[in-house]
C-alpha positions in Angstrom: 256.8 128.9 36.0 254.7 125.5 34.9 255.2 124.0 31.7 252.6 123.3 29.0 254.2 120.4 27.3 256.7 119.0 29.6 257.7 116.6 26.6 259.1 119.2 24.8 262.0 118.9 27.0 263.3 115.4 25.3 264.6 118.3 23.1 267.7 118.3 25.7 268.7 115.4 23.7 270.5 117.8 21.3 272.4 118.6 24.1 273.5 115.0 24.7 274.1 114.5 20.9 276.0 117.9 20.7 278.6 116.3 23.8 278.8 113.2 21.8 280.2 115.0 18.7 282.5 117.1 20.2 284.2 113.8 22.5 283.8 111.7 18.8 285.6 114.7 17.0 288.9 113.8 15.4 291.7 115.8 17.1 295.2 116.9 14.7 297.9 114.1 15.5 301.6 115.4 15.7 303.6 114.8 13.1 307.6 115.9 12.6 307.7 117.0 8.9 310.9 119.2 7.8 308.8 122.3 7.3 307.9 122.0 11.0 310.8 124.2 11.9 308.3 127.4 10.2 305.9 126.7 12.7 308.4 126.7 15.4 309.6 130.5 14.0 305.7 131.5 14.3 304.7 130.1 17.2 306.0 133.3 19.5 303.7 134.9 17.1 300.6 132.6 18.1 301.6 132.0 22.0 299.2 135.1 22.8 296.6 134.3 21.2 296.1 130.8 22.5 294.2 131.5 25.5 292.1 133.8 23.6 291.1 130.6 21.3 290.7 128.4 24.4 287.6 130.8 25.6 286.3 132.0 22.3 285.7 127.7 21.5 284.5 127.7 25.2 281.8 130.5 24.7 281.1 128.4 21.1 280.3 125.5 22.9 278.1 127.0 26.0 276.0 129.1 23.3 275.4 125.9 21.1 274.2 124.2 24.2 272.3 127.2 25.1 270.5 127.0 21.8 269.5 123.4 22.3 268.0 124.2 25.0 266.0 127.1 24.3 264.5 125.4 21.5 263.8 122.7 23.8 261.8 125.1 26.3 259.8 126.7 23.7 258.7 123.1 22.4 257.5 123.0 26.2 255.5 126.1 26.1 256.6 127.6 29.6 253.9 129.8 31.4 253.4 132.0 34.4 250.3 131.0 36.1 247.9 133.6 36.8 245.1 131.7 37.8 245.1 128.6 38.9 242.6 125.9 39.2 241.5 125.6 42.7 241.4 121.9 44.0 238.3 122.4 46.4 234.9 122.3 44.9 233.2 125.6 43.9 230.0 125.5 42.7 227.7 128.1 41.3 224.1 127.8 41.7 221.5 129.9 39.6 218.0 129.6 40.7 214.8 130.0 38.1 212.4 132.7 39.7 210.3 132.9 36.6 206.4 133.3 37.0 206.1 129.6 35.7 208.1 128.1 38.9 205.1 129.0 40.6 203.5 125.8 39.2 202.1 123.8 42.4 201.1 120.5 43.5 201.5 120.3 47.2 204.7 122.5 46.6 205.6 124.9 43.9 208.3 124.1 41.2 210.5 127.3 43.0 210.0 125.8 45.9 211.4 122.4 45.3 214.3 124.1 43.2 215.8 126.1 46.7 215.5 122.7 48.3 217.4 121.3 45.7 219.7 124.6 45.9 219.9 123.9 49.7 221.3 120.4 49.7 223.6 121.3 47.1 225.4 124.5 49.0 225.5 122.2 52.4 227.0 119.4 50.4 229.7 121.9 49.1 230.4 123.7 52.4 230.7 120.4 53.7 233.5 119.5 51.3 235.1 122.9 52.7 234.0 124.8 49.2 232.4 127.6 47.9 229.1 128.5 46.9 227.5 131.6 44.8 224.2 132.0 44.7 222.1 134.0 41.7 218.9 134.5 41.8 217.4 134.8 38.1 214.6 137.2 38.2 214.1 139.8 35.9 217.2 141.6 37.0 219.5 139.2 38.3 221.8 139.7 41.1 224.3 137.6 43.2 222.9 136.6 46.9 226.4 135.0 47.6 229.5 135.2 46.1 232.3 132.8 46.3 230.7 132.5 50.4 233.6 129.6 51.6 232.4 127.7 54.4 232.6 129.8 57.1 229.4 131.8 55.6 228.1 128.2 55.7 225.0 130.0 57.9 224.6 133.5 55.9 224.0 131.5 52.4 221.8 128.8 54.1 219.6 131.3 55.8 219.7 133.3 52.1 218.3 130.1 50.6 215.5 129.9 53.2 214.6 133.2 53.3 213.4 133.0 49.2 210.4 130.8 50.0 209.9 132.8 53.2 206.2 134.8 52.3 206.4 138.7 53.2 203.0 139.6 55.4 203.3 142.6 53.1 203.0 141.2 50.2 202.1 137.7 50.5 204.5 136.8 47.7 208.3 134.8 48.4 210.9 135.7 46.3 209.4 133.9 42.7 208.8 136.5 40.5 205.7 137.1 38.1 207.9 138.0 35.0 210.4 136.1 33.1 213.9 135.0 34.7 216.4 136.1 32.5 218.8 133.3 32.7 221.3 134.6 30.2 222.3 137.2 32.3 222.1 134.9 35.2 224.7 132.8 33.2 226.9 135.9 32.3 226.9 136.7 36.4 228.3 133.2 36.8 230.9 133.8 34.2 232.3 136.1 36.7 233.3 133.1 38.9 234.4 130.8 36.2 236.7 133.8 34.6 238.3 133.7 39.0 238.5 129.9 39.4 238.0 127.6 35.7 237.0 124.6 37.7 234.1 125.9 39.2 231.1 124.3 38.4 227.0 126.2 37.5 224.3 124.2 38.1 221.1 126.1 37.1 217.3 124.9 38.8 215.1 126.0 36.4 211.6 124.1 35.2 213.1 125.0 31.2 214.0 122.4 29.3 217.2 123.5 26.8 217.9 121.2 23.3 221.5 122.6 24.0 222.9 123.0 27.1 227.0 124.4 27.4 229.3 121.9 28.8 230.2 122.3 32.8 226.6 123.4 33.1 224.4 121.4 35.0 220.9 122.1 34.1 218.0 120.5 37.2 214.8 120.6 35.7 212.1 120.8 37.9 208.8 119.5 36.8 206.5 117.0 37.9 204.4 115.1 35.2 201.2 115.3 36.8 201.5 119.2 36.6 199.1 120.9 33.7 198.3 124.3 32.6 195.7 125.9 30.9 195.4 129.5 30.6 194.2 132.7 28.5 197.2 134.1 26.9 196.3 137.3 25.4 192.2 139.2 25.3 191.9 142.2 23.2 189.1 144.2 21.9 188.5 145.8 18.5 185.6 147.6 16.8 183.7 146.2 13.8 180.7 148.4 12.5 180.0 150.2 15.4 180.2 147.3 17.8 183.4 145.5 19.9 184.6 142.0 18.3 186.4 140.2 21.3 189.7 137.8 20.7 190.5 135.5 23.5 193.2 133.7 23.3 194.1 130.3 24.8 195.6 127.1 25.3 196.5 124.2 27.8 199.4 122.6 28.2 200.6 118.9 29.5 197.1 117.2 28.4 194.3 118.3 26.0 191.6 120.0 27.6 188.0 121.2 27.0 187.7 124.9 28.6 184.7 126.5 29.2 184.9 130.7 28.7 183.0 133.2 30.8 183.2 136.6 29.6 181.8 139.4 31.9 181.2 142.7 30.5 180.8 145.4 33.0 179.2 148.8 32.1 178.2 147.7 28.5 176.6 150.3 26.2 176.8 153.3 28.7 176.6 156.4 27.2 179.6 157.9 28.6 181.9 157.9 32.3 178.7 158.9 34.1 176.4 156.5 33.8 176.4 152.8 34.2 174.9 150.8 31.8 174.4 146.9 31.8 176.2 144.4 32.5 176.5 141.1 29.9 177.8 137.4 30.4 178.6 135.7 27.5 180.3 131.9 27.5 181.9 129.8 25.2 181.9 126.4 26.3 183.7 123.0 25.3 186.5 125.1 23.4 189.1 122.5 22.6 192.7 122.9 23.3 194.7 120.6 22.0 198.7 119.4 21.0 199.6 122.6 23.4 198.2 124.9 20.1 196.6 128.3 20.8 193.1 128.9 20.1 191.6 132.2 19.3 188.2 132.2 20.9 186.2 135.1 18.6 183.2 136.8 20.4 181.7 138.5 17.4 178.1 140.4 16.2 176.8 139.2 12.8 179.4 136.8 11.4 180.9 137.5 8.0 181.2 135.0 5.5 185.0 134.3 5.6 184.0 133.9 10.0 184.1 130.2 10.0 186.3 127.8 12.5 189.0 125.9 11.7 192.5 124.5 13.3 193.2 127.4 15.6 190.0 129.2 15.5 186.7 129.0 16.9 183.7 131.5 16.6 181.1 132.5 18.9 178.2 135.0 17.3 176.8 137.6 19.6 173.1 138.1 19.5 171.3 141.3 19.5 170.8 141.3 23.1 174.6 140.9 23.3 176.5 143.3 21.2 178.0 145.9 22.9 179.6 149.2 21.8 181.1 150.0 24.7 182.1 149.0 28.4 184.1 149.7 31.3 185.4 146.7 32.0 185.9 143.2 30.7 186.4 140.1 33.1 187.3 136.9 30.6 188.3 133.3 32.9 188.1 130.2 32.7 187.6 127.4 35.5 190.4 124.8 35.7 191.6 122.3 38.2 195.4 123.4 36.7 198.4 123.9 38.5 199.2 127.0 37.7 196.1 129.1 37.9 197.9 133.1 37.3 196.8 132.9 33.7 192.9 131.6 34.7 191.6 135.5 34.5 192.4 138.7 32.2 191.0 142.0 32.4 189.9 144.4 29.5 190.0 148.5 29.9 189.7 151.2 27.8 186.4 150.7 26.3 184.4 154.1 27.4 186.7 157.5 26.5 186.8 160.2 28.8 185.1 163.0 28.1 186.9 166.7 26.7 184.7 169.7 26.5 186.0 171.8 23.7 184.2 175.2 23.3 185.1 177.0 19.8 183.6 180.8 19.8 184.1 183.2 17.3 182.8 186.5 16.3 183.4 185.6 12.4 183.1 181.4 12.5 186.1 180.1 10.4 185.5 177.5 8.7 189.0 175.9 9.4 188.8 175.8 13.3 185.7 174.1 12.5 187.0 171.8 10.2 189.9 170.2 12.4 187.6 170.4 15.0 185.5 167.9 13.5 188.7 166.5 12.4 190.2 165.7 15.6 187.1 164.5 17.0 187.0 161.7 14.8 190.8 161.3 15.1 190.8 161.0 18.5 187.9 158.6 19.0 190.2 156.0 20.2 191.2 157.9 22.8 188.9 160.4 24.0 185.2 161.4 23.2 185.1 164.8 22.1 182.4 167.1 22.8 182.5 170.3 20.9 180.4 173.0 21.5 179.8 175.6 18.1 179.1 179.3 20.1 177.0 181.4 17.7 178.2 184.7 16.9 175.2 186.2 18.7 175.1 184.1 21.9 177.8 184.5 24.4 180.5 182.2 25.3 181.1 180.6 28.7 183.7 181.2 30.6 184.0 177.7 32.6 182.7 174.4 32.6 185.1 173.6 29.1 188.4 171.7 29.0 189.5 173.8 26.2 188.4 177.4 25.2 189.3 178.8 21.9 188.1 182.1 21.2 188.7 183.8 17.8 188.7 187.5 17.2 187.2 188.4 20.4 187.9 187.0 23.7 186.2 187.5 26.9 187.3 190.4 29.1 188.1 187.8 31.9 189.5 184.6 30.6 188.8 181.4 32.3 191.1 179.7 34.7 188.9 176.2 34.5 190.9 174.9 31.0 193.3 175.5 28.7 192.8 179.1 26.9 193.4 179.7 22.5 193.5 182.7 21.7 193.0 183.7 18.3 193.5 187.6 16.9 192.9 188.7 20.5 190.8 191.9 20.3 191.5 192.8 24.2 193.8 193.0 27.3 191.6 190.5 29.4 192.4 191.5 33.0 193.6 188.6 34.0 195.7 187.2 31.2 199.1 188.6 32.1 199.5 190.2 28.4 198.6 193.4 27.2 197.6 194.2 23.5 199.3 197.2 21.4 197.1 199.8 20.6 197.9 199.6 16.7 197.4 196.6 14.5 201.0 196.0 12.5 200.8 195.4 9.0 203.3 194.3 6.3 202.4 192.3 3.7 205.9 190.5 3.3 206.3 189.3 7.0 207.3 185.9 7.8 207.8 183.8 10.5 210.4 181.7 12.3 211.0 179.7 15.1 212.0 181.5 18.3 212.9 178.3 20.1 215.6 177.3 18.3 213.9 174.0 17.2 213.4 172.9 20.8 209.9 172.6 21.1 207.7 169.6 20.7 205.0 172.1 19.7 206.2 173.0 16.4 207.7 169.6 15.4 207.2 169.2 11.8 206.2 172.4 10.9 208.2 175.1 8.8 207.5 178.7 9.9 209.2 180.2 7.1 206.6 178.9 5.0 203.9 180.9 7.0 203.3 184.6 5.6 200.9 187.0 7.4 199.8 190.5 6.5 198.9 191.5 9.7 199.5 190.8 13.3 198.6 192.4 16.6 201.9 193.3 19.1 201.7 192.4 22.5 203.6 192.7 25.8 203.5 189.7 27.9 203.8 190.2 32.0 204.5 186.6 33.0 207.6 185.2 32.7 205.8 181.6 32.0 205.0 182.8 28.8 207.1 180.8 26.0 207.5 182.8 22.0 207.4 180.1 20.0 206.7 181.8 16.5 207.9 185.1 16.0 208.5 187.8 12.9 211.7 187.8 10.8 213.0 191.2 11.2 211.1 193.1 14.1 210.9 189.9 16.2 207.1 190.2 17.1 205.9 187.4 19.0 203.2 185.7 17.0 202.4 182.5 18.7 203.0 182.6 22.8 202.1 179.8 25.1 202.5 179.0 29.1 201.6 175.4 30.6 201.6 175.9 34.5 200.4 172.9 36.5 199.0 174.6 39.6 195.3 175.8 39.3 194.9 179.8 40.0 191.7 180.7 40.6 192.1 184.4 39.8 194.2 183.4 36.3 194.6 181.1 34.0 197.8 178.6 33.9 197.6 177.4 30.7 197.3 179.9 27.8 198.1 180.4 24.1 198.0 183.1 22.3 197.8 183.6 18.4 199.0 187.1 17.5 197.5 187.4 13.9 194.1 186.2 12.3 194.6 183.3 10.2 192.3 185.4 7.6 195.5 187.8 7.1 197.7 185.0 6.9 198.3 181.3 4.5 198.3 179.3 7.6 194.9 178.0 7.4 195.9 176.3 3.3 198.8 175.0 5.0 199.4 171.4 6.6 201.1 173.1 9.1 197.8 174.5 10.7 196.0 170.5 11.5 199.4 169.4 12.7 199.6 173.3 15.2 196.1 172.5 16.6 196.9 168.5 17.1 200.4 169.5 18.3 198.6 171.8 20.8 195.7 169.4 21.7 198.5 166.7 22.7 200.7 168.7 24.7 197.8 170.1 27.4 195.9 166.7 27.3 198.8 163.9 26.8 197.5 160.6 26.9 198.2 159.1 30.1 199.3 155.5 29.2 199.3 154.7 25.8 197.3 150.5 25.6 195.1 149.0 28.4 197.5 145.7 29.0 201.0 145.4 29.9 203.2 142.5 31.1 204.8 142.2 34.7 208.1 144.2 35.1 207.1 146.1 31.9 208.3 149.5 32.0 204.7 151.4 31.8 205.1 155.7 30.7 202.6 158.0 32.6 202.1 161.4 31.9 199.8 164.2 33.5 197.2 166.9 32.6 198.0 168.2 36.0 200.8 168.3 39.0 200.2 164.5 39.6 198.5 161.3 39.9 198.4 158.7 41.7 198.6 154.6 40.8 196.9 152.1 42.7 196.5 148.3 43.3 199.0 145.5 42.9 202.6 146.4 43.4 201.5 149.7 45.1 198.8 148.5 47.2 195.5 150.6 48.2 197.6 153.8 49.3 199.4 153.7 45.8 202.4 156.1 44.8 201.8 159.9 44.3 203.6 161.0 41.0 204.5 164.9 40.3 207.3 164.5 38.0 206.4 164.2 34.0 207.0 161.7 31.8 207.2 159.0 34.7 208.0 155.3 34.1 206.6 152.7 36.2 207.4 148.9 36.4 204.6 147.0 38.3 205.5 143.5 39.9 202.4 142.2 40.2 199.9 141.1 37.9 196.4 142.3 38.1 194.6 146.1 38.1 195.8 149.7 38.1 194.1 152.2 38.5 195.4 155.4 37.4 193.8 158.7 39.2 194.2 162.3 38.5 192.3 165.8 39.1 191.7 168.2 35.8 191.2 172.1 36.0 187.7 171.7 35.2 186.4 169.9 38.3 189.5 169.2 40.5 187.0 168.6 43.1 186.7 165.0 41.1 189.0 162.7 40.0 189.7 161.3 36.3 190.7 157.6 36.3 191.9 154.8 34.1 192.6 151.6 34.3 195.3 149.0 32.9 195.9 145.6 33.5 199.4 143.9 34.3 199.6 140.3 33.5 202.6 137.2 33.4 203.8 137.2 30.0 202.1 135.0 27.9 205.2 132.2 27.7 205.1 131.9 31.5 202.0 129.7 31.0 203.9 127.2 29.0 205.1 125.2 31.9 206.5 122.6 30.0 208.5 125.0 28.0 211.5 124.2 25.7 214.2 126.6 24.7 216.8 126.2 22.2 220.0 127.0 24.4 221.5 128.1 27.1 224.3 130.7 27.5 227.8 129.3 27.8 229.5 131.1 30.7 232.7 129.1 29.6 232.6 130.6 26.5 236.0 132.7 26.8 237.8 130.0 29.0 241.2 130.2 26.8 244.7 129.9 28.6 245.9 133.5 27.5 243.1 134.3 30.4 244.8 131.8 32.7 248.6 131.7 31.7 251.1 134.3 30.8 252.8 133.1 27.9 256.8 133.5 28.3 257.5 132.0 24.4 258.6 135.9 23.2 261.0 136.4 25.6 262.9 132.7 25.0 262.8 133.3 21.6 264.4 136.7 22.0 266.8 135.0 24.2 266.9 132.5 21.3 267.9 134.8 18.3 270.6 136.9 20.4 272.6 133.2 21.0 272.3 132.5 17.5 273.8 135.9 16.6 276.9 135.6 19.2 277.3 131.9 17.8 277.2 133.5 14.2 279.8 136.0 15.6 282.1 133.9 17.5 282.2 131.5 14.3 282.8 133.9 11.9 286.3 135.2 14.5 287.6 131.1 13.8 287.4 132.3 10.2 290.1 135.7 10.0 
């Protein structure tokens, strides 16, 4: 037990002064009176209970002294200790592996910081302590925890095996991404919440305007070091042709940057042919006050396009407008120390390709309304070519991404794309369905949702609201088919899908089938009918990554037309990663390309690809950085975490002498 406030025990005093009254107490003198011969007749009443008086004023005494002290102890607060405060040195060092501690000059910033790290830990072990070591990536973890000095040569070789560069890889253990420090500093609050005395020191090249106390923060910059880099390039379309928005800045000294922009496969007509390849430059754009300046390349400048504070404008000539590309390469040339940032790469500007064949005995007006509809919805994505079959002509049965036949559909269906059927007239022989010989009509029949609500397909859309007069039954002899719509009542299937991944060559995989004409039905005045066709359209060609540009350690969501793909460059090398299951999530750790393959049921003898850039986040080229504050990891040192507080129990101890002094006080008075 360990006391608090050790001068809480001058409260014994009481004790003292309680002595002193009871020796200064005047005592009955003896006195011979002629009544005194009374007390002598009741004395042989009283003789038995004298002893009792003697202990009862005994007891009195001990519970009075008692009392003093008890309230003497609590004024002393007395504890259990439950942890104690070690008297060795502990010490807790967190280490910055941010993409910005890659800043060199003859040694990078990380570098310098596991140096520092280094003689630290040997300093600590040498003082028989204990070290932990964090590494703050963007998932930090402990390397070493509480390692005394007998790991003296586990920890050191930890430290040195950070700036150690894989052959793999080429890289050491700095990161591209962002450290997260605060969750650095809540690992380290782990050790303070074992041993309150230990000490963080965090090497970092951050600078913090508040930093917690016990926290030691080594900033590791050099003041010859200087950045300038592109921060963010993005394309846009502006009457028919791409404006371009580079973004940059430079940091540690103004600076006058010179802008190449290369613009690989401009104005090709679609994936398959080349086009031409532009250079455009922006030179002397100046940076200044660590500001960022939006460089804008731009055909035909408006009136309001004029430069100002943060804005500079280059016009594009005839001979250099573009309306669409392959790539885009924008860098500058620096003598910087931190050259990551010095390029950026621009995909996404020619869409692939979907063949859409719409053929139709009776054209419909509304298939080729949200046909048209789509295409133009979809221009950001894809480039939509849709073929219109005349009634008269007949319709192919390969060669398209996506068939959609309407009241008559080919006797064998193709196995190259994804198959609508509308008001199917026919058992193909190869569709796995066959077709009732009667057409069933009821003028009052509705529909409903046979899934329960569980399919992405019919998201948004109320079947009860969709009335037919007529449908066509069906019996389906593949169990991949899915009833998504079927009729209240009788439970005909009206709309029926299957999505298999695997090409057949004697079949198709991926079918639906519309069991009703949308002329005997108010589908086609609905909304329901655009969002059915879109809903369809994105579920058997999902985008495969949604944006073109993604940050290091990003998580990055793939999907796939077919049973895979694979992703190549950076993180994944030349040999890449093979992905089969759908939606995936990828993380790259490496800045620069990836490119995205996979074969469609058209042409699987080809490949499909698309490219994205990873790059360091945009506040990694800030290497002279300032944040506002730094996580406290002493944040819940109180001494209820440290101490078990005995003050309840005295005072319980406290209240039951008062009660037997109350007692024994109010015996002296019957």
């Amino acid at each position: 037990m360990s006391l608090l406030i050790p001068l809480g025990l001058l409260g014994l005093l009481g004790v003292v002064g309680l002595i002193i009254i009871y020796i200064i107490k005047p005592n009955f003198q003896q006195k011979i009176i002629s009544s005194t011969y009374v007390w002598k007749l009741s004395l042989k009443y009283r003789k038995r209970r004298l002893s009792t008086n003697k202990l009862r004023n005994i007891i009195l005494i001990i519970c009075q002294i008692l009392i003093l002290v008890s309230c003497a102890v609590i004024l002393s607060q007395p504890v259990f200790v439950i942890k104690s405060q070690e008297d060795k040195p502990e010490n807790v060092i967190v280490i910055d592996a941010s993409a910005s501690m890659l800043t060199e000059v003859d040694t990078t910033r990380f570098e310098r910081a596991v140096e520092k790290a280094r003689t630290l830990a040997i300093s600590t072990f040498d003082s028989d302590g204990k070290v932990s070591l964090i590494l703050a990536d963007s998932k930090p973890s402990f390397l070493a925890r509480r390692a005394g000095s007998e790991s003296r040569n586990s920890v050191l070789e930890t430290l040195d095996s950070l700036v150690e560069v894989s052959p793999e890889t080429g890289l050491n253990a700095c990161t591209y991404g962002k450290g997260d420090l605060d969750e650095s500093m809540r690992l380290s609050q782990e050790i303070i919440e074992e041993n309150p005395s230990a000490k963080v020191t965090v090497f970092t090249d951050k600078k913090f305007n508040s930093v917690p106390d016990g926290v030691n923060v080594e900033t590791i910059r050099d003041d010859t070091e200087w950045n300038a880099g592109i921060l963010n390039a993005e394309v846009s379309l502006s009457d028919g042709f791409y404006v371009l928005k580079v973004d940059v800045a430079s940091y540690g000294h103004d600076e006058k940057l010179n802008i190449e922009v290369e613009v690989n496969g401009a104005n090709n007509d679609s994936v398959d042919t080349e086009g031409m390849n532009l250079v455009l430059t922006a030179d002397g754009v100046v940076c200044s006050e660590e500001k960022t300046r939006t460089v804008i390349f731009k055909y035909m400048l408006d009136l309001t396009d004029h430069d100002d504070d943060v804005t500079t404008y280059r016009e594009l000539s005839a001979s250099e407008r573009f309306f669409s590309f392959k790539s885009i390469l924008v860098s500058i040339e620096t003598d910087d120390n931190y050259t990551i940032d010095n390029s950026f790469w621009i995909y996404g500007g020619t869409k692939e390709r979907i063949k859409i064949q719409y053929a139709s005995t009776i054209p419909n007006p509304f298939f080729q309304g949200i046909l048209n509809v789509m295409r133009n919805s979809y221009a950001d994505r894809y480039q939509l070519d849709i073929t219109f079959v005349r009634p008269d002509e007949e319709a192919a049965t390969e060669g398209f991404d996506f068939y959609i036949f309407e009241h008559k559909n080919p006797e064998k269906l193709p196995t190259d794309g994804v198959v609508f059927i509308s008001d199917p007239d026919t058992s193909s022989s190869n569709g796995d369905f066959t077709l009732s010989s009667n057409l069933i009509t009821d003028a009052g029949m509705t529909l409903s949702d046979a899934t329960g609500g569980t399919d992405s397909i019919l998201n948004n859309i109320t079947p009860g609201d969709i009335t037919l007069s007529a449908i066509t039954g069906v019996t389906l002899r593949d169990d991949a088919y899915t009833v998504l719509l079927e009729t209240n009542g009788k439970k005909h299937p009206a709309l029926i899908y299957k999505n298999g991944v695997t090409m057949d060559n004697h079949k198709p995989v991926k079918v639906v089938l519309m069991m009703f004409s949308i002329h005997n039905s108010n589908l086609a005045v609905k909304k329901d009918f655009p969002l059915l066709m879109t809903h369809i359209f994105d579920y058997y060609f999902p985008t495969t990554v949604s944006g073109n540009a993604f940050e290091v350690s990003e998580e990055i969501k793939l999907n796939s037309r077919g049973s895979e793909l694979t992703v190549t460059g950076g993180s994944y090398g030349s040999t890449g990663i093979v992905i089969q299951e759908f939606p995936a999530t990828i993380s790259p750790t490496i800045p620069g390309a990836y490119t995205i393959s996979q074969k469609t049921f058209r042409d699987p003898s080809e490949s499909i690809t698309e490219e994205i850039y990873v790059r360091t986040p945009a506040a990694e080229s800030n290497v002279f950085a300032t944040d506002d504050a730094l996580v406290n990891p002493y944040i819940n040192k109180d001494k209820v975490e440290f101490y078990k507080d005995l003050l309840f129990y005295i005072a319980l101890v406290l209240v039951a002498l008062l009660f037997i002094e109350w007692w024994l006080q109010s015996r002296d008075n019957m």
